[in-house]
N, CA and C of each residue as an Amber inpcrd file, in Angstrom:
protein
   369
  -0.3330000   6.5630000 -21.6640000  -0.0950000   6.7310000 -20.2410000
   1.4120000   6.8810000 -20.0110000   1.8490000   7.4270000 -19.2900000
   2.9760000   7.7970000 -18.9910000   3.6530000   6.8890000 -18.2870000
   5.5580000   6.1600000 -18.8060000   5.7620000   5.4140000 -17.8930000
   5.9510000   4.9530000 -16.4410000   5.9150000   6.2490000 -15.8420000
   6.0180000   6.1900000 -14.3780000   4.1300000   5.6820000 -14.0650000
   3.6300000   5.6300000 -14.3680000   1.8990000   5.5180000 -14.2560000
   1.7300000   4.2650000 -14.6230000   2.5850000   3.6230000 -15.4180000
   2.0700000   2.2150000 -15.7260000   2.9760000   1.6730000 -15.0450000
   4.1330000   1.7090000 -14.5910000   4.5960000   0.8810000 -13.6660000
   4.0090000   1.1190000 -12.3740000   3.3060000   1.9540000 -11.8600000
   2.6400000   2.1120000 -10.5090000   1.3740000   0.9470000 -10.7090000
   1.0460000   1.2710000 -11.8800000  -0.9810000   0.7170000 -12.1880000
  -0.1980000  -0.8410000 -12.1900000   1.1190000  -1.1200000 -12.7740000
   1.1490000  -3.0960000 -12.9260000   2.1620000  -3.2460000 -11.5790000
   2.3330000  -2.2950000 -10.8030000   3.2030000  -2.4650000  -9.4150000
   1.7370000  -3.1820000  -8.6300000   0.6130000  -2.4110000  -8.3840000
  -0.2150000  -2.7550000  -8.1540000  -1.1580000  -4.0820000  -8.4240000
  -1.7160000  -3.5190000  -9.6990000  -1.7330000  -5.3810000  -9.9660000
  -0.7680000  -6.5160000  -8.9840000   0.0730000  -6.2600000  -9.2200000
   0.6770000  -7.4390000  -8.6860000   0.9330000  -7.6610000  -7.0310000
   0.9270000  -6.3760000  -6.6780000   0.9490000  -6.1000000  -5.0580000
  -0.4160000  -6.8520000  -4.4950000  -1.7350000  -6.7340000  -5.5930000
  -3.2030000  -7.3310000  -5.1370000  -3.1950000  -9.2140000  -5.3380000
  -2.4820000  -9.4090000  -6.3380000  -2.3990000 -10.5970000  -6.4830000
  -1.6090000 -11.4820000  -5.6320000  -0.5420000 -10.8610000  -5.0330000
   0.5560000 -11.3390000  -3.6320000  -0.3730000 -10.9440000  -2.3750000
  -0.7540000 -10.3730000  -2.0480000  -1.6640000  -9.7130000  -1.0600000
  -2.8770000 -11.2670000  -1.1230000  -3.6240000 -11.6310000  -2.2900000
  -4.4080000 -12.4900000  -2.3170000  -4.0230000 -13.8100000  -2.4760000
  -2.8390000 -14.1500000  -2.8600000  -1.8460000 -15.5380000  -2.7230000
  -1.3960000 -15.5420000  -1.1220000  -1.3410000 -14.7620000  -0.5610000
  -0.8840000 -14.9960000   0.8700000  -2.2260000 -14.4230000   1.9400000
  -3.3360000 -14.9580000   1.1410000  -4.2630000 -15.1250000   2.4130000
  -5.0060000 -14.1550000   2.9040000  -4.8140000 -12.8130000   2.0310000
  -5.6300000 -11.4340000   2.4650000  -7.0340000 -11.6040000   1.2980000
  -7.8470000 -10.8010000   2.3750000  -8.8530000 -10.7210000   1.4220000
  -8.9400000  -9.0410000   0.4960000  -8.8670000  -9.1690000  -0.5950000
  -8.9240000  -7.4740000  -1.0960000 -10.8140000  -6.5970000  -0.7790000
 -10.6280000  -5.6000000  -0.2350000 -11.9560000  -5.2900000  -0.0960000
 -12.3410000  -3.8600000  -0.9630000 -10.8810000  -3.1060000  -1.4810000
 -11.1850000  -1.7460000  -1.8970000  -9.8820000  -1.7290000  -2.4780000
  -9.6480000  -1.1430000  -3.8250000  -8.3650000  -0.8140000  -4.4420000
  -8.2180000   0.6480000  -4.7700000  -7.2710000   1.3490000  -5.0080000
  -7.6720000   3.3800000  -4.9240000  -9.0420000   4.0950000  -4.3380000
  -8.4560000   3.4190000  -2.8940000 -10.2680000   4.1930000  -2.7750000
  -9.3940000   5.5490000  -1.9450000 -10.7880000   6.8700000  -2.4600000
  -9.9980000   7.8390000  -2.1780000 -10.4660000   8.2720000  -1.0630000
 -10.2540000   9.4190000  -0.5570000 -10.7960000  10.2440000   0.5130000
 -10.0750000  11.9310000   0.6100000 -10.7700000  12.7750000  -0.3990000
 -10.4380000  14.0010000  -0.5840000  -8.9530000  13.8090000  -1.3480000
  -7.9800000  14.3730000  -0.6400000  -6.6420000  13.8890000  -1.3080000
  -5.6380000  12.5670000  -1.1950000  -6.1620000  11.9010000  -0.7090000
  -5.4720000  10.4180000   0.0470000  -6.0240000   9.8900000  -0.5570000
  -5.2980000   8.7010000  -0.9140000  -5.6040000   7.6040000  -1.9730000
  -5.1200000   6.6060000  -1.5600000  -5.6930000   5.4750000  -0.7960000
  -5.2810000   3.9540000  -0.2300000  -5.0210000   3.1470000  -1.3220000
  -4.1470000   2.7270000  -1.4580000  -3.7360000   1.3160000  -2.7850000
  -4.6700000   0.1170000  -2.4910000  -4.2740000  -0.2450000  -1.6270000
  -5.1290000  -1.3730000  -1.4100000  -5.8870000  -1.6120000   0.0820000
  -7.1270000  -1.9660000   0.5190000  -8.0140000  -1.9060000   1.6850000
  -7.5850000  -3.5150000   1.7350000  -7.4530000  -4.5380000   2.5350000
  -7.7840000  -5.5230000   2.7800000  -7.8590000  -5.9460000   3.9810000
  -8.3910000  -7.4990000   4.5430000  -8.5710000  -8.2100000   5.7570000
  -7.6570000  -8.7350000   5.4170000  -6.9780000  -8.9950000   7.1010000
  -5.8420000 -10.3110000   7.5390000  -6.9820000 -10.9600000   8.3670000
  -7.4480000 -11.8720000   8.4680000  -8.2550000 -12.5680000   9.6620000
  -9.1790000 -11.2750000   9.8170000  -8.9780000 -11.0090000  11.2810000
  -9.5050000 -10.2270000  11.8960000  -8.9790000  -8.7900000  12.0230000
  -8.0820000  -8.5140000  11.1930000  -7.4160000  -7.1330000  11.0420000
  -7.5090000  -6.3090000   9.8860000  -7.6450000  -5.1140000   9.9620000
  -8.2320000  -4.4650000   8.3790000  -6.5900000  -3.7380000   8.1400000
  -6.6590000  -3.9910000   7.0590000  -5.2760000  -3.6520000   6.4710000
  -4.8240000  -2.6580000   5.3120000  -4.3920000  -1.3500000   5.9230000
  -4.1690000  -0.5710000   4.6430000  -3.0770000  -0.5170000   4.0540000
  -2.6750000  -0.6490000   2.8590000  -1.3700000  -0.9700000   2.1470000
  -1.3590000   0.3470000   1.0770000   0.0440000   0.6390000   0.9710000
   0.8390000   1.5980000   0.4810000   1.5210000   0.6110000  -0.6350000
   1.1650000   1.1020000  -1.6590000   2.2230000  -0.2130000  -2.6210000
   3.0310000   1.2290000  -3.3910000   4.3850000   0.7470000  -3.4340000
   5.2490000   1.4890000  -4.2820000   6.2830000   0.6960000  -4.7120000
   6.1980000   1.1400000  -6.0170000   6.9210000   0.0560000  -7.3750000
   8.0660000   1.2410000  -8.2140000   8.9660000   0.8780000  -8.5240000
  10.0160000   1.6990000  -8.9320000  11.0140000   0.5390000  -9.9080000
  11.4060000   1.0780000 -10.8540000  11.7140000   0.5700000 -12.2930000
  13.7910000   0.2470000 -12.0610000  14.0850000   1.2310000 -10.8980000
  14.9530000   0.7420000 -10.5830000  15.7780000   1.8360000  -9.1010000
  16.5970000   1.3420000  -8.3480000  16.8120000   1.5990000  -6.8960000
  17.6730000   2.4010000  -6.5580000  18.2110000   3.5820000  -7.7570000
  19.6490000   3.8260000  -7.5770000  19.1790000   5.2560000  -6.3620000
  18.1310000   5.4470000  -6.0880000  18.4750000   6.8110000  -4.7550000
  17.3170000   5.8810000  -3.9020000  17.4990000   4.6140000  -3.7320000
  16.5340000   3.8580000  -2.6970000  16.0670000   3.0670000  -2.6500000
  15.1820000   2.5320000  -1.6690000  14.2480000   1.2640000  -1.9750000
  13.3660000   2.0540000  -2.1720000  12.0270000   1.2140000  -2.8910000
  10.5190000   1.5660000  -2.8180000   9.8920000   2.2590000  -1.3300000
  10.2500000   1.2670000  -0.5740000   9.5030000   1.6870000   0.5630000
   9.9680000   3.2250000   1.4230000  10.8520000   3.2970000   1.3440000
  11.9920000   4.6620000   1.4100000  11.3920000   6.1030000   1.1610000
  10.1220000   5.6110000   0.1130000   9.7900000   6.9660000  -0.0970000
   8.1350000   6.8010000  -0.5460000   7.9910000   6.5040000   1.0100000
   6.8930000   6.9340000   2.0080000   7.1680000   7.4560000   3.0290000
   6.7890000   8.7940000   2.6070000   7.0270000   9.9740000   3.6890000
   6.3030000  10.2780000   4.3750000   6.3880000  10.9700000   5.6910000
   5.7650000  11.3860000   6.8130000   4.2670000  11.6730000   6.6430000
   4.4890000  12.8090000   5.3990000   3.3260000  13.1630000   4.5010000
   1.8330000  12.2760000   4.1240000   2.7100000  11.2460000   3.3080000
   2.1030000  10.2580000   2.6130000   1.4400000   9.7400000   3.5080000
   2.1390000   9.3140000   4.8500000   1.9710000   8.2170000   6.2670000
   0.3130000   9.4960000   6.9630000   0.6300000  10.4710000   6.8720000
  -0.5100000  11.5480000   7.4660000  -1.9060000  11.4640000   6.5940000
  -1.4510000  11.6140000   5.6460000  -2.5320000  11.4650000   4.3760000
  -3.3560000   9.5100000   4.3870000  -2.4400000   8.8010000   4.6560000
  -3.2580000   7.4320000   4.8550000  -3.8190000   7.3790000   6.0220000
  -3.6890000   8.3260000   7.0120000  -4.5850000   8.0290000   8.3380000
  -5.2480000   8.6420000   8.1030000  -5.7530000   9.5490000   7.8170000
  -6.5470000  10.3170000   7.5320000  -7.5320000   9.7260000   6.7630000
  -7.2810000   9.2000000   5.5410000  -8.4310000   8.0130000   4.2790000
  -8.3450000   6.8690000   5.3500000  -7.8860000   6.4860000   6.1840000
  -8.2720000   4.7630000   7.1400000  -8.9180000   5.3130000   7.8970000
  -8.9220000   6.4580000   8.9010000 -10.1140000   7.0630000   9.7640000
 -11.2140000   7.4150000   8.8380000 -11.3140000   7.8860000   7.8750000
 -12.2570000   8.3470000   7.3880000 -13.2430000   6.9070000   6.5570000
 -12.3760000   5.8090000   5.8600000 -13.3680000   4.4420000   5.8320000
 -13.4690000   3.4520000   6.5970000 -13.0590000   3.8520000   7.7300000
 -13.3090000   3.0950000   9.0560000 -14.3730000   3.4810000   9.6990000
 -14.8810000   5.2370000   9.3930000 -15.8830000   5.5880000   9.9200000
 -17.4850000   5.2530000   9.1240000 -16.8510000   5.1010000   7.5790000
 -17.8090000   5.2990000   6.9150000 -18.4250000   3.3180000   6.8240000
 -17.1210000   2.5900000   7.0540000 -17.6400000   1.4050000   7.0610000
 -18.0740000   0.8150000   8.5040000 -18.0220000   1.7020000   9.8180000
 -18.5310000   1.5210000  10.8350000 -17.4350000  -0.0970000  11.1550000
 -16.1910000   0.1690000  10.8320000 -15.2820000  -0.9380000  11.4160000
 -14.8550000  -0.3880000  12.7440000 -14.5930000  -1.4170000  13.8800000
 -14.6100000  -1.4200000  15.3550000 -12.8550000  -2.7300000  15.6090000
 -12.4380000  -2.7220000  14.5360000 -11.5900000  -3.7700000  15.0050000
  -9.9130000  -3.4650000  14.7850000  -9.0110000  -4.3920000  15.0370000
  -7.7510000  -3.6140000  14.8340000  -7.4810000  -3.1370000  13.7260000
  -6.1960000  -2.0840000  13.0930000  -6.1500000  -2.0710000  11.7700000
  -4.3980000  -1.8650000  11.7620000  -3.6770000  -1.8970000  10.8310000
  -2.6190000  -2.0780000  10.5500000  -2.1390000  -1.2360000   9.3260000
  -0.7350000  -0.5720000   8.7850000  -0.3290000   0.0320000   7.9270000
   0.9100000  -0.9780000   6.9760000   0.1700000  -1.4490000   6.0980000
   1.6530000  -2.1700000   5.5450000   2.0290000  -1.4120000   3.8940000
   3.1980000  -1.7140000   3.8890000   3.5120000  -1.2270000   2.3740000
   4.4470000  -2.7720000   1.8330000   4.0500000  -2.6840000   0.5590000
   4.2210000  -3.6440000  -0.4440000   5.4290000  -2.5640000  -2.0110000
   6.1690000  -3.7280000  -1.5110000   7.6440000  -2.6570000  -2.0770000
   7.8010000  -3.7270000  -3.2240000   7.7220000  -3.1120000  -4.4700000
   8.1060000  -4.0310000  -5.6480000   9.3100000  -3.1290000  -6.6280000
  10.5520000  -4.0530000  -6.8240000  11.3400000  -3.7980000  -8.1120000
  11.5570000  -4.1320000  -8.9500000  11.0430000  -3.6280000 -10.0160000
  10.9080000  -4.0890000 -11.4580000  11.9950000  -4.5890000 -11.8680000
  12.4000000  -5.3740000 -12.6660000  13.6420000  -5.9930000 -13.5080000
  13.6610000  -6.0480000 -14.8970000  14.0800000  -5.0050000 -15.1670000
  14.0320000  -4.8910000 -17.2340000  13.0950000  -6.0450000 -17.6110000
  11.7430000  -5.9750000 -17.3190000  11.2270000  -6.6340000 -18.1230000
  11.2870000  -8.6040000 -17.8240000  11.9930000  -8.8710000 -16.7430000
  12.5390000  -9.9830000 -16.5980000  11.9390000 -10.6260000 -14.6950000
  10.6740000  -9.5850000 -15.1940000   9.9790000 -10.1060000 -13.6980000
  10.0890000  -8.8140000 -12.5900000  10.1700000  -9.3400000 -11.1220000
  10.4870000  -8.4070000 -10.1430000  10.9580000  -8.6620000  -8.5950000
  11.3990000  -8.4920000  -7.9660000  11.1970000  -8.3160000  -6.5650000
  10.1180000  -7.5320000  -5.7570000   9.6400000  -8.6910000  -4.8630000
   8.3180000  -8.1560000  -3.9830000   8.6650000  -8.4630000  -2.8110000
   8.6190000  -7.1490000  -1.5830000   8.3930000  -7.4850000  -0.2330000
   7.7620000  -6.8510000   0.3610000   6.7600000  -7.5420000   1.3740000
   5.8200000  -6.9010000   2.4030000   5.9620000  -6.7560000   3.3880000
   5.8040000  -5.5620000   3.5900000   6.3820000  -4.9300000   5.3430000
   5.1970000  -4.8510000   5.9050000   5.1460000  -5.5070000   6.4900000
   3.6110000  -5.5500000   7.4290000   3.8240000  -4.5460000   8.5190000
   2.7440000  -4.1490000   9.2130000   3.0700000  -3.1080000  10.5080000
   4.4210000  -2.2460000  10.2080000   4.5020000  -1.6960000   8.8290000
   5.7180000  -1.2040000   8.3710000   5.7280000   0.6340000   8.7360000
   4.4630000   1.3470000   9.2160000   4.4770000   2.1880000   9.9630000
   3.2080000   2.3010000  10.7510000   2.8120000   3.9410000  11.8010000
   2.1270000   3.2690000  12.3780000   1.6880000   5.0310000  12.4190000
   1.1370000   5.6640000  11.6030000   0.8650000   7.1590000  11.5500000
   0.9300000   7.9390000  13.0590000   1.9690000   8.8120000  13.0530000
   1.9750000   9.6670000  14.5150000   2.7590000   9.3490000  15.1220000
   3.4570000   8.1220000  14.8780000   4.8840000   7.8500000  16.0340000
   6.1450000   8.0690000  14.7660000   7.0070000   8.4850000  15.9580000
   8.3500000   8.6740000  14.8560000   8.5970000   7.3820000  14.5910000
   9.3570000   7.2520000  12.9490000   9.9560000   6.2370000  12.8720000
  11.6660000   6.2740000  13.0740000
């Protein structure tokens, strides 16, 4: 596997395991919808939560979260309308991204931007 692919696949891992240490429930991990691909589906309480996880090995043109683009943000509404319809959910929902930086091997930095966009409004 290629290294940019395994740091996404163990960015993840670990984005699900922080996501489930702080109280979310996981309900769907890469679930797709034509070309959109949700990282992670989960519940806050009463809120359904789609997360964008992006993991990067190191920061020199950015943070993680930086590069989720307009694009990307169009393409996740699109897969949250489309398993919102298919799971017949009626309740609020939310866009967060989960920003992790790897550290040679020596662990990482993780932060969660909750309500970190909101598809269709400028940011």
């Amino acid at each position: 596997m290629a290294k940019h692919l395994e740091t996404g696949k163990k960015g993840e891992e670990i984005a699900v395991r922080f996501l489930q240490e702080n109280g979310l429930e996981i309900l769907a991990t890469n679930w797709r919808h034509k070309r959109a691909e949700v990282d992670v589906i989960a519940r806050d309480e009463k809120m359904l939560v789609f997360v964008e996880v992006k993991t990067r090995s190191y920061d020199y043109f950015g943070k993680p979260e930086e590069f989720v683009d307009k694009k990307k943000m169009a393409l996740l509404a699109k897969a949250a309308a489309a398993y919102m319809k298919e799971t017949g959910h009626e309740w609020a929902i939310r866009f967060d991204i989960v920003s992790i930086l790897m550290q040679d091997g020596k662990g990482w930095t993780i932060e969660h931007l909750k309500d970190a966009f909101f598809p269709g409004l400028e940011m």
